[in-house]
Structures are given as structure tokens and as C-alpha cells.
Backbone bond lengths (Angstrom), bond angles and torsions (degrees), N, CA, C in turn:
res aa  C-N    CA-C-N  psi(-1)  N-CA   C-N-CA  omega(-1)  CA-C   N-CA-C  phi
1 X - - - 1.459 - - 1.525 107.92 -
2 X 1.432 116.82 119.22 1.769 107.63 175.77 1.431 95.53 -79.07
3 X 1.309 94.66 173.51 1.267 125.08 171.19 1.696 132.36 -41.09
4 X 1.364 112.43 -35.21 1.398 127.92 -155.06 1.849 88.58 -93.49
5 X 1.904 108.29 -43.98 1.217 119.74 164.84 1.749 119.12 -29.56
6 X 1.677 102.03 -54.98 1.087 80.18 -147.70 1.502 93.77 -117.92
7 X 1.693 109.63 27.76 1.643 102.29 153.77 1.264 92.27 -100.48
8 X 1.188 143.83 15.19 2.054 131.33 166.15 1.571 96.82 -92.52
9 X 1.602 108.52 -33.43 1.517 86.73 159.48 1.042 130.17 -64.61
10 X 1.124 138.25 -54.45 1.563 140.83 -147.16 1.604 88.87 -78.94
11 X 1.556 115.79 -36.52 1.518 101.04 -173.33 1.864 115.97 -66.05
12 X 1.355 110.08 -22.71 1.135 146.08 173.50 1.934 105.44 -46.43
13 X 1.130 103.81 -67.80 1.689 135.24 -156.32 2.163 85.60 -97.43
14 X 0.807 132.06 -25.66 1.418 138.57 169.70 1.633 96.48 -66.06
15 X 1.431 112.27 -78.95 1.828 118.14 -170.25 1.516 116.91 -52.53
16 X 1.231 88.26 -37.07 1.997 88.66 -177.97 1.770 101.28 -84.67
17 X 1.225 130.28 -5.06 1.369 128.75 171.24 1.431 93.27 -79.93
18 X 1.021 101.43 -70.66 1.953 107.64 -170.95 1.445 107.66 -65.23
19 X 1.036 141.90 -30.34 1.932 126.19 153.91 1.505 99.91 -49.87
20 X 1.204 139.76 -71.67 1.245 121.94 -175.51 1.259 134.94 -64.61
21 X 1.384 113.45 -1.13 1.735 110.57 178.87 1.760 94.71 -114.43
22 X 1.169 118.68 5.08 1.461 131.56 156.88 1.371 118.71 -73.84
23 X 1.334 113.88 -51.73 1.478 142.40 164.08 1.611 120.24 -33.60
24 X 1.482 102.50 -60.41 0.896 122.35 171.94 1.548 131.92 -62.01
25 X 1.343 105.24 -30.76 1.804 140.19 -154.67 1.828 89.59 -103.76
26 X 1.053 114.61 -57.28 1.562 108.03 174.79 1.504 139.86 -45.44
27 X 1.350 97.98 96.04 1.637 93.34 -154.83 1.929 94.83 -78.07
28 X 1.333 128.01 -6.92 1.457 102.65 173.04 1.773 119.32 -93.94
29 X 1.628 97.29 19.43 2.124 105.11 152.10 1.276 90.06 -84.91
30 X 1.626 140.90 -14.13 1.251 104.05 -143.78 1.916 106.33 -90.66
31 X 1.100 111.94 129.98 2.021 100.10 177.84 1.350 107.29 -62.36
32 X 0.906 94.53 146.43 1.748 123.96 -179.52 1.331 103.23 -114.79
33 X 1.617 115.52 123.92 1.802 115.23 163.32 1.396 99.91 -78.62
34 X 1.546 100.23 157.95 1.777 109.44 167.71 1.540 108.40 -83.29
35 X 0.958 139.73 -22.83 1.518 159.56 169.09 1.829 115.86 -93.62
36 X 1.410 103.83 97.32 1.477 105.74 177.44 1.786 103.96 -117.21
37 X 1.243 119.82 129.56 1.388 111.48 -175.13 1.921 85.51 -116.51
38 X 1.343 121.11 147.58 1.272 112.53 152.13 1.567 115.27 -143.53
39 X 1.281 111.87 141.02 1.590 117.14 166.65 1.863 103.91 -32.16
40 X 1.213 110.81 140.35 1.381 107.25 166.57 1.344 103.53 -85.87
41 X 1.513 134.37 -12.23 1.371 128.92 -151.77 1.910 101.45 -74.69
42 X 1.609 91.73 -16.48 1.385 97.11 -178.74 1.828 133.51 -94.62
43 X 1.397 93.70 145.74 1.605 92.54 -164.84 1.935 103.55 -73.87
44 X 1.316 85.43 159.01 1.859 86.58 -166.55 1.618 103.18 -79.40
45 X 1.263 107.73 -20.94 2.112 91.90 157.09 1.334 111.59 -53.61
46 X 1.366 115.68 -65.62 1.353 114.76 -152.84 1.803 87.68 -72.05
47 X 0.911 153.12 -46.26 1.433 145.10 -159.80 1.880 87.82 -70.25
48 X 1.129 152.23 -43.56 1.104 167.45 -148.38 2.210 84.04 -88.02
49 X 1.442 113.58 -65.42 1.042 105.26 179.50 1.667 125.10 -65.85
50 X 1.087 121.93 -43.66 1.372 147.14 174.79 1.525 97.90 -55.63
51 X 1.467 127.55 -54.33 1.918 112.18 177.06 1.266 95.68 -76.25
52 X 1.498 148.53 -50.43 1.181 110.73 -179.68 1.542 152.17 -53.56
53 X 1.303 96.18 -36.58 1.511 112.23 154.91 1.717 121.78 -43.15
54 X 1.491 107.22 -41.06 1.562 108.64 -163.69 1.607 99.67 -79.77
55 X 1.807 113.48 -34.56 1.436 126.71 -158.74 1.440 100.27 -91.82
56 X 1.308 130.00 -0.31 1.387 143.88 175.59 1.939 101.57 -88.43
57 X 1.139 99.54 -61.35 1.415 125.29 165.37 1.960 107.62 -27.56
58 X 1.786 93.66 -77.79 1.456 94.53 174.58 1.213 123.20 -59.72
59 X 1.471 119.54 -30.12 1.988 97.14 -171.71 1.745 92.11 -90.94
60 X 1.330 138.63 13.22 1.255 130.57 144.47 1.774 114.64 -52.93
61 X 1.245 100.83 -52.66 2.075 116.22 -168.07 1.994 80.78 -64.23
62 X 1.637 109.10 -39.45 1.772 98.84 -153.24 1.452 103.37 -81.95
63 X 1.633 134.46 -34.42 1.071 128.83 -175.66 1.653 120.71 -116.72
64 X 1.553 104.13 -2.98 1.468 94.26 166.88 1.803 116.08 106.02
65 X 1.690 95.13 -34.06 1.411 116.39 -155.25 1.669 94.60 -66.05
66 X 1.581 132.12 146.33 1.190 117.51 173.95 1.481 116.70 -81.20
67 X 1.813 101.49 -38.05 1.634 101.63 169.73 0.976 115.96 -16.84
68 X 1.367 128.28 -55.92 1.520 123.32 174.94 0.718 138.22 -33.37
69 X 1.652 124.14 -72.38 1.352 149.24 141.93 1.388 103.08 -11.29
70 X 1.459 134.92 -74.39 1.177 156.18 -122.17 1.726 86.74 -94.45
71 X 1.088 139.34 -40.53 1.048 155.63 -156.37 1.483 107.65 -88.69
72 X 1.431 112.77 -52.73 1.558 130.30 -174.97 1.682 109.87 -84.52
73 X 1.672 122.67 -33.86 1.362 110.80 -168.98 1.431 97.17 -97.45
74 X 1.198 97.85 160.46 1.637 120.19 152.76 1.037 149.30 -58.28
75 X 1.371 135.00 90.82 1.578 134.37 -137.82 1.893 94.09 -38.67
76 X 1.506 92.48 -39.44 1.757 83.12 -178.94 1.755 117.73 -90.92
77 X 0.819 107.48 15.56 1.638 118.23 166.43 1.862 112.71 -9.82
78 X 1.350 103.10 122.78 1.430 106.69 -175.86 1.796 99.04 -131.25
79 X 1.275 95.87 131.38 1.791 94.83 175.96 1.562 101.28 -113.70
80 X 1.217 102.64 107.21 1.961 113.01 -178.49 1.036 107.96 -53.52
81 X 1.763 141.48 -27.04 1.210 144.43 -168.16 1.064 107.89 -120.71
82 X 1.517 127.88 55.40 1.418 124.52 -168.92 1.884 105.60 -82.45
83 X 1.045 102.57 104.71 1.592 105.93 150.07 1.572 134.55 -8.52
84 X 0.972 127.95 135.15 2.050 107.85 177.44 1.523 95.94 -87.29
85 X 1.352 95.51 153.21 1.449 111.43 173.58 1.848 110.96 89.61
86 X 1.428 97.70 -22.76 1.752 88.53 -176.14 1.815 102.18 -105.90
87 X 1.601 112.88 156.84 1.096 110.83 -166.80 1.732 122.96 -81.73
88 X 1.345 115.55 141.03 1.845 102.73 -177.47 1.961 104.99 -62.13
89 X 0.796 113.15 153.06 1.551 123.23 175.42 1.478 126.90 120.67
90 X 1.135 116.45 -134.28 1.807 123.84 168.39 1.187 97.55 -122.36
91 X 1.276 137.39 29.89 1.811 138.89 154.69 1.401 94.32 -104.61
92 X 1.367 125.28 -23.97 1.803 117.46 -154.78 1.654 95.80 -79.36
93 X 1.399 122.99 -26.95 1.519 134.23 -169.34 1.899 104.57 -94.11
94 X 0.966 103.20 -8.40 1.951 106.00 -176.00 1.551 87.68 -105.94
95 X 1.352 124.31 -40.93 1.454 113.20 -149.48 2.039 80.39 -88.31
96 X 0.619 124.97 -40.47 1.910 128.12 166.15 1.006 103.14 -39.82
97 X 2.046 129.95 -65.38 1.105 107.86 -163.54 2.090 112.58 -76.84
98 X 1.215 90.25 -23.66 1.821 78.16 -171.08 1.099 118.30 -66.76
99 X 1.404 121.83 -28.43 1.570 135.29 151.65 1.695 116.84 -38.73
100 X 1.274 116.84 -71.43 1.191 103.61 159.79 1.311 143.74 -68.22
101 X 1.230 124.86 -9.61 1.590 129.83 167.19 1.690 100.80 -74.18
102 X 1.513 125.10 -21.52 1.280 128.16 -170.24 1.272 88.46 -52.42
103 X 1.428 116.38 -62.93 1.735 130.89 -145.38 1.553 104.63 -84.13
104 X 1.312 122.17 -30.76 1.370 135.89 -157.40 1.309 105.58 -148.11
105 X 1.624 113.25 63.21 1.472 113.96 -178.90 2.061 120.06 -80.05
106 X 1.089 112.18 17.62 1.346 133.96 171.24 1.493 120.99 -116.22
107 X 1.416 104.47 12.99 1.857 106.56 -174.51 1.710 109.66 -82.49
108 X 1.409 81.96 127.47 1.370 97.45 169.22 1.472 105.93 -119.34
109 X 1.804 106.91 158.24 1.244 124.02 -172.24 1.503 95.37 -129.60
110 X 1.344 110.98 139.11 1.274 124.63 153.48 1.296 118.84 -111.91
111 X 1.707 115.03 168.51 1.437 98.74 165.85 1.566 119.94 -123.76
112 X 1.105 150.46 105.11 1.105 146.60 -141.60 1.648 121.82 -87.53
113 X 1.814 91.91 -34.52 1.625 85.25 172.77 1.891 87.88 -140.57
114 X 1.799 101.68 169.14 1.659 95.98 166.06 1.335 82.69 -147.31
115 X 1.516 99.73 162.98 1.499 109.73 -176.71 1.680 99.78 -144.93
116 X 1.205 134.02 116.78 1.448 136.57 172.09 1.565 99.33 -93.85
117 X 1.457 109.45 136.42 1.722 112.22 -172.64 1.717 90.79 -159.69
118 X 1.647 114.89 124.57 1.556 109.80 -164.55 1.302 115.86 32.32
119 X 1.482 121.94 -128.92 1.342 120.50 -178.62 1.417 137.88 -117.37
120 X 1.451 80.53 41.64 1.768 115.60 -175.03 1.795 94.04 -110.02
121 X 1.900 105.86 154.72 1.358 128.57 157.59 1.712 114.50 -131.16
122 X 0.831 111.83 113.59 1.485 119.40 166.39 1.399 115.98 -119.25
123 X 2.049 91.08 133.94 0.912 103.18 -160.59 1.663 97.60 -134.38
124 X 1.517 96.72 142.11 1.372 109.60 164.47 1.794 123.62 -100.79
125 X 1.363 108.80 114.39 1.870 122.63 -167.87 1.168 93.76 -113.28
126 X 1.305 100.07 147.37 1.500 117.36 166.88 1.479 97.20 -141.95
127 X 2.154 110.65 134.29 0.933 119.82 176.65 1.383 104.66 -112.16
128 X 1.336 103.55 157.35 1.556 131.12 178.84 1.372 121.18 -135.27
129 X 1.542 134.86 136.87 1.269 135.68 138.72 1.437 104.21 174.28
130 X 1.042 121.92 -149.62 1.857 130.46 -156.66 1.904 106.91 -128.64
131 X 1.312 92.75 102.32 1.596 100.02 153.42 1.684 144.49 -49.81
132 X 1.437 110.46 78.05 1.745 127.01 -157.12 1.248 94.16 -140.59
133 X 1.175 127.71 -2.40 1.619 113.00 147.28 1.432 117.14 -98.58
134 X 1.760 105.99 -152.30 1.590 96.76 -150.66 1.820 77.96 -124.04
135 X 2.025 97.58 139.48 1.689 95.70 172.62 1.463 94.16 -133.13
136 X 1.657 109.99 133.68 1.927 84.59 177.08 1.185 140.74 92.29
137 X 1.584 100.54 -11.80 1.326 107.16 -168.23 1.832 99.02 79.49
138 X 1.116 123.46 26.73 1.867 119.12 168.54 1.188 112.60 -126.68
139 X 1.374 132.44 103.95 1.119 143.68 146.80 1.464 127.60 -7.54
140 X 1.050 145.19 74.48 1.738 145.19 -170.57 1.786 97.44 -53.92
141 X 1.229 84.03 127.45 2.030 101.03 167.33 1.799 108.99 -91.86
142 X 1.058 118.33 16.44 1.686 125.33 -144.06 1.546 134.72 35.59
143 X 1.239 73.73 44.58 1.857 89.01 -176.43 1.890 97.99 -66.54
144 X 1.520 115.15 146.45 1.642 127.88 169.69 1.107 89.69 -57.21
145 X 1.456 110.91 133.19 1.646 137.27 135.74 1.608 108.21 -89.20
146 X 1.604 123.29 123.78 1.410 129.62 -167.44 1.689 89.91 -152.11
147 X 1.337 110.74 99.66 1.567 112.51 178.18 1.657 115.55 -150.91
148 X 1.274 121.78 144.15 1.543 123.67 176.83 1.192 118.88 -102.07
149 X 1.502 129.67 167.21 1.058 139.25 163.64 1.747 124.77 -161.89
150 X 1.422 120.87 166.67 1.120 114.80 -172.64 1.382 117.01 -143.31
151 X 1.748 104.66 124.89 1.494 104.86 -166.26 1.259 114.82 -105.62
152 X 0.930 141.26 141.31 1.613 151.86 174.95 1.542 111.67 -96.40
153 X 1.541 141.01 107.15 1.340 118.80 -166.60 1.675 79.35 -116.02
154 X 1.098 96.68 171.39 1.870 117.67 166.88 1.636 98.66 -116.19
155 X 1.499 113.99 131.92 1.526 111.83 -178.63 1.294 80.67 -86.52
156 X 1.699 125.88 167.93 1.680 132.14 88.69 0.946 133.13 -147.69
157 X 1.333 112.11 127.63 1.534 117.71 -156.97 1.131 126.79 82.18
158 X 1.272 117.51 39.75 1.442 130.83 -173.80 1.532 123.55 74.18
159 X 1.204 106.56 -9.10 1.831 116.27 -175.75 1.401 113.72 -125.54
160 X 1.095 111.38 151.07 1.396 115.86 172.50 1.198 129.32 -58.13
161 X 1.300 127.53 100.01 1.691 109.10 -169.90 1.899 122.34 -112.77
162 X 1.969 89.17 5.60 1.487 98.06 147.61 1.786 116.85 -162.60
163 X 1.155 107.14 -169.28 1.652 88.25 -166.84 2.015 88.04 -166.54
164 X 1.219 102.22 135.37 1.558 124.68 178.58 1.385 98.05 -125.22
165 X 1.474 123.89 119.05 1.326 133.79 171.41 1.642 105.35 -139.01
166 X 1.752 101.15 146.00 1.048 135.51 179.16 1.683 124.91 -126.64
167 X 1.588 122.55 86.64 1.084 125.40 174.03 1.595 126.97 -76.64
168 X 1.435 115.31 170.00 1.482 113.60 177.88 1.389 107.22 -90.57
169 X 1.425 120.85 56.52 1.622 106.29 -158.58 1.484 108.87 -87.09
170 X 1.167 134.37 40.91 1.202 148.52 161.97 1.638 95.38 -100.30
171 X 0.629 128.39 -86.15 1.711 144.24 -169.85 1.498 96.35 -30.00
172 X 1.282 112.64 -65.87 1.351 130.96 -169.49 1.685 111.54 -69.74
173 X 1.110 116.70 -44.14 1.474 107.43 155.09 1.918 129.38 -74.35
174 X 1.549 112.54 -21.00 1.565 95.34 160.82 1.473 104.36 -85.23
175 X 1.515 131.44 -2.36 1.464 120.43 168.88 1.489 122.83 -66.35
176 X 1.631 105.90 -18.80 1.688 102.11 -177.81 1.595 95.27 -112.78
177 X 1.186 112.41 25.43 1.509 103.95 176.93 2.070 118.67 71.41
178 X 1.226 107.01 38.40 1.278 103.85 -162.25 2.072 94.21 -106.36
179 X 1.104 88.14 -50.71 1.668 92.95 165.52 1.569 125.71 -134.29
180 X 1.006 134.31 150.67 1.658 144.38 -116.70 1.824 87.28 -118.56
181 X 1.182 107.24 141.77 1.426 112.23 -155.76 1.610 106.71 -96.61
């Protein structure tokens, strides 16, 4: 590799570092609920730290990007309701989303309500978009995906360092035709 090569790399491997820690850093990706309830017991840093973490979190579920993720969890990240088959950590939430963008590569998440209470955020999401990828071995016809769920994170230290979630996966599985309504 000469030289000229491999400063177009590094300039290369430089931009795509800094698009994603931009990504991440941009608070107008970040979703905003219309409904914010918060403990008063809490100081407006930490409530200031505590929504960012959660709203870092959501435009991860809304755009896919891991920066997000990467940004919002806890190197030691624990998901109390881990799923079978997906991994415990900050791989168990990337290897989730690429799976679902497979099937539903137009999903968007909103968040409808947030609630900060001690050093918990709960949040109410609702996802949206069209089934035209593959889940399951099932072929998507682009049928609407329209489903909720509700996450419980534990802050500390600005990141998530656990997370209790509850999906509509009934709804969302007779929505792609997986079980009969």
C-alpha cells in the first residue's frame, strides 16, 4: 500500500468514525415524546442525563444506526427480558435490530409517552412500517406492521445499564401472517 493509499484510508476510516459519533451526538435524530412526566425528586442534570440516554436509545429502535445504541447502553448492558436466541449485552439489541429491519426495513418508532421515576425511564413506543422482507422463513407481501411496546431502562451514569421490555408480539406476529388471528 503507498502512502497516498493509505492516508485516503485513514481519511476514509476518520469520516465514517465521525458520521457516527455525529449521529449519535445529534440531538435533532433524537425522538421526542409529546408526554414527559418526571419525578420532581430529580435534579434537572440527571433528568437532562437520564432523557438522553432513553432518546438516544429510541432513534436507535427509529433509524437502525448502532451509534445510538452504542452511545445510550452500558458497556455492561443487561436486558432482564432477554428473548431466546438473541444475545445478553449491546450485541443482543443490534443483532434484534438487523433482524427486524430484515422483515420491516421501513420501521419506524415513535415514542408516545416517557416517564423518569428515581433512576428508571419508561417508555411507551409504537412501531410502524411494511412487511417485504423475510421473518421466519415468511415472505412479507407488504402488509402494515402497527404494534406497541414498553421499556423500562435503569440509568447509571448516563447509560443504560439495564432494560425490561414488553412487546405486542401477538399483534405483530398475526400482522405478518405468522399466526391466525
Amino acid at each position: 500500500m503507498t502512502t497516498f493509499q493509505l492516508h485516503q484510508l485513514i481519511i476514509a476510516v476518520t469520516i465514517t468514525f465521525m458520521g457516527n459519533a455525529a449521529s449519535a451526538a445529534d440531538s435533532s435524530a433524537l425522538p421526542d415524546a409529546p408526554s414527559v412526566i418526571v419525578d420532581k425528586g430529580i435534579a434537572p442534570s440527571q433528568q437532562e442525563s437520564m432523557s438522553l440516554a432513553a432518546r438516544r436509545y429510541y432513534a436507535f429502535w427509529n433509524t437502525g444506526d448502532a451509534s445510538f445504541a452504542k452511545a445510550a447502553l452500558d458497556s455492561n448492558f443487561i436486558d432482564r427480558t432477554l428473548p431466546t436466541g438473541r444475545p445478553q449485552g449491546i450485541e443482543g439489541p443490534l443483532f434484534a435490530s438487523r433482524n427486524f429491519r430484515a422483515a420491516v426495513p421501513d420501521l419506524v418508532t415513535s415514542v408516545d409517552e416517557m416517564l423518569l421515576v428515581g433512576d428508571r425511564v419508561v417508555g411507551r413506543l409504537h412501531f410502524t412500517g411494511h412487511f417485504t422482507g423475510h421473518f421466519n422463513g415468511v415472505q412479507g407481501k407488504g402488509q402494515k406492521v402497527d404494534f406497541i411496546a414498553t421499556d423500562i431502562y435503569r440509568i447509571a451514569d448516563g447509560r443504560i445499564a439495564e432494560n425490561w421490555h414488553l412487546e405486542d408480539n401477538l399483534t405483530l406476529l398475526q400482522q405478518l401472517g405468522i399466526v391466525g388471528h
